[in-house]
C-alpha positions as CSV (number, residue, x, y, z in Angstrom):
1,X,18.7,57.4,42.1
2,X,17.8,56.3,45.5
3,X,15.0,57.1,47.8
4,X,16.0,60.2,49.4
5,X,17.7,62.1,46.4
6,X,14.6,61.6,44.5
7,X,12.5,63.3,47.2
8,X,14.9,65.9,47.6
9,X,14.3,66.4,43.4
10,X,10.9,66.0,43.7
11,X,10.4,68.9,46.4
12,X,13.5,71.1,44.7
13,X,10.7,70.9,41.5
14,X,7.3,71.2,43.6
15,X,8.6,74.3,45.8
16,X,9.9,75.8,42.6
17,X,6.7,75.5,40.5
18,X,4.2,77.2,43.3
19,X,7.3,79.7,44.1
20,X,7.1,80.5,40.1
21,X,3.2,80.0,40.1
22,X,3.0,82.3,43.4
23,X,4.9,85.3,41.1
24,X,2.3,84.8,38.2
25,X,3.8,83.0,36.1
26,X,2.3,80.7,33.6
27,X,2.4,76.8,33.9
28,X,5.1,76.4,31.0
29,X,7.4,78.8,32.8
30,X,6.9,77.6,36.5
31,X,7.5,73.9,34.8
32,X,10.7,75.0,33.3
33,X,11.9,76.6,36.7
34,X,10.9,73.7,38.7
35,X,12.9,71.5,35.8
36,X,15.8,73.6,36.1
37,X,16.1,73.7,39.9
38,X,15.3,69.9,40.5
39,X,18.5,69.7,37.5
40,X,20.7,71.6,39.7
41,X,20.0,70.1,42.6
42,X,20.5,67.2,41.3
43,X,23.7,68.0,40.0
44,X,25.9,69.5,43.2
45,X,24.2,66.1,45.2
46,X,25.5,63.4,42.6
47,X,28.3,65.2,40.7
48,X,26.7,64.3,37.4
49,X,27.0,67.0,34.4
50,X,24.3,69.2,34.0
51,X,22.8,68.2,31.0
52,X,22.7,64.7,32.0
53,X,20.7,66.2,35.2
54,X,18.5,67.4,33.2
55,X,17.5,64.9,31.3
56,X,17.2,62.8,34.0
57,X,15.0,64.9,36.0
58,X,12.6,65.3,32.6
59,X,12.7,61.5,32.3
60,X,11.4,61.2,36.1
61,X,8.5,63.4,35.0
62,X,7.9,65.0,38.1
63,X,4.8,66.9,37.3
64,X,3.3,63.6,36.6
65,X,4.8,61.5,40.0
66,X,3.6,64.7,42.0
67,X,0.0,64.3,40.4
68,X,0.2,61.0,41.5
């Protein structure tokens, strides 16, 4: 993944966590959301399936790079 798709993941996951978080929902939840939406997003940029999205975006870890 280069540079700029993985910044657009990254802030796809981040804005979608405090949107969740901002609503009141719990960490697991917002975590899911942000998973899901970073999945997605990555999916219409690259053309990949969704599944293998998503478990590209969980292997990235983003709640730990955005700790970082």
């Amino acid at each position: 993944m280069d540079a700029a798709t993985l910044e657009m993941v990254l802030t796809a996951y981040d804005e979608t966590v405090q949107d969740a978080l901002s609503a009141g929902r719990n960490d697991v939840t917002a975590h899911t959301e942000g998973l899901v939406a970073a999945a997605m997003l990555l999916a219409a940029v690259t053309g990949v399936e969704d599944g293998a999205a998503r478990a590209e975006v969980e292997a990235l870890d983003p709640r730990k790079r955005l700790a970082a």
